[in-house]
C-alpha positions in Angstrom: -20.3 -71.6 51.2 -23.3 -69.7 50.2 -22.6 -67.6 46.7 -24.0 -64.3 48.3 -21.2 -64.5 50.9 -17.6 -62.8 50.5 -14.3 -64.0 50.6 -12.8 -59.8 49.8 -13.6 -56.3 51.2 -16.4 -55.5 49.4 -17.5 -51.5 49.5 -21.6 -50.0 48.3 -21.9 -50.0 44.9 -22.1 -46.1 45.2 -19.3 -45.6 47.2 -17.1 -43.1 43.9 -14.1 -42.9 46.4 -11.4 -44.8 47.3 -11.9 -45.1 51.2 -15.6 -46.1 52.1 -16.8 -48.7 54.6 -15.4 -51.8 53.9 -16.9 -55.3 54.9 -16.3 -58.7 54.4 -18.8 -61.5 55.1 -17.9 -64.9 55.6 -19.6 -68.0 56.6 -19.9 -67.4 60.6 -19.2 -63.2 60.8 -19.0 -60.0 59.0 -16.1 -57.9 59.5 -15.7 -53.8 58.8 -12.8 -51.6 58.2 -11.6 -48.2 56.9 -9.1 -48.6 54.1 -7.8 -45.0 55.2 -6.9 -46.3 58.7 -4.4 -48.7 57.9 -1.0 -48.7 60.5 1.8 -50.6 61.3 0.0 -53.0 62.6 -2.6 -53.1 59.7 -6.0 -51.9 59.7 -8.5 -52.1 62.7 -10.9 -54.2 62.1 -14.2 -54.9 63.6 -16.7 -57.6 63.6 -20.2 -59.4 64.3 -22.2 -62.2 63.8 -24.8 -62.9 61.1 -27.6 -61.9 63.5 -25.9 -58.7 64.7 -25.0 -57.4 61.3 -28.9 -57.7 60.6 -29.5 -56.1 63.9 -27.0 -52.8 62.8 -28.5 -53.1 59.4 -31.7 -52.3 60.6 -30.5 -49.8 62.9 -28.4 -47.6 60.7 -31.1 -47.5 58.0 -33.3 -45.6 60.6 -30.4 -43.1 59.9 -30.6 -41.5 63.7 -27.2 -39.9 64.3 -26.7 -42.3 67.0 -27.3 -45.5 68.1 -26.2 -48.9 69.8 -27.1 -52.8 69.0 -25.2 -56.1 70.2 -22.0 -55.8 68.1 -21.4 -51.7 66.9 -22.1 -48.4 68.5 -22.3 -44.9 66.2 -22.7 -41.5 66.2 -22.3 -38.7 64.1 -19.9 -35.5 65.5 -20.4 -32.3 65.1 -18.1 -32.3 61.6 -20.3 -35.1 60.3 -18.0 -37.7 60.7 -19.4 -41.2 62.1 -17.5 -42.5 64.7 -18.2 -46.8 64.4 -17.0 -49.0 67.6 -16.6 -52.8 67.8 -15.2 -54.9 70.7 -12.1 -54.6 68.9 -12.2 -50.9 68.3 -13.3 -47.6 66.5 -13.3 -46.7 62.9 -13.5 -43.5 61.6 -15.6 -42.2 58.3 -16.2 -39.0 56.8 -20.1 -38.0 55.8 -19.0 -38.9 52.3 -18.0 -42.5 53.1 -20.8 -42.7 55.8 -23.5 -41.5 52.8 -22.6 -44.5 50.8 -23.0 -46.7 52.9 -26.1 -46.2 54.1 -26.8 -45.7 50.7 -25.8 -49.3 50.3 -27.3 -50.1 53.1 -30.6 -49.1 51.1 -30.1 -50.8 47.9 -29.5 -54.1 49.8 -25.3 -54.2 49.4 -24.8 -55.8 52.5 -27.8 -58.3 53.3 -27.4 -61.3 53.8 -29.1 -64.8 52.7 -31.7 -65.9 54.9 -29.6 -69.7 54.9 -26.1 -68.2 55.9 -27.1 -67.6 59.3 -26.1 -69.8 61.7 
């Protein structure tokens, strides 16, 4: 496995709260989730391949207030918080968690090696 990629829920290095986007890479996807939105059922989680987290990357670093790619939808409401779909569902952040990570989004937190995708 390639050293860049993640076996935990890694948040941006900015993120100074406890709930921010949370995403784990592994070999063949990446997944996202809210550590606030934990349930019964444990948290909603939503995922992509290596070529359609680079697609989002480059999408949310536009920073439009809305958009679509392959995997993920978003948009901003009218509060500021950023609404985030995946097949498997929708995850909720605040502007606060959404700042960070584009933030990380930025400083390269989330990229991924060139050789990890398949």
């Amino acid at each position: 496995m390639n050293s860049r990629l993640e076996r935990v829920w890694m948040k941006a290095r900015r993120c100074a709260i406890q709930t921010c986007v949370e995403v784990k890479r592994t070999s063949d996807a990446v997944y996202v989730r809210d550590s606030k939105q934990a349930n019964e059922d444990g948290y909603t989680i939503i995922s992509s391949t290596h070529p359609q987290w680079r697609e989002f990357l480059a999408a949310v670093a536009l920073e439009s207030s809305a958009g679509s790619t392959e995997a993920f939808s978003y948009r901003s409401e009218e509060n500021g918080d950023v609404l985030l779909s995946g097949a498997e569902g929708t995850l909720n952040y605040d502007a606060e968690e959404w700042s960070a990570f584009l933030d990380g989004v930025r400083e390269g937190d989330f990229d991924l090696d060139p050789a990890s995708v398949s």
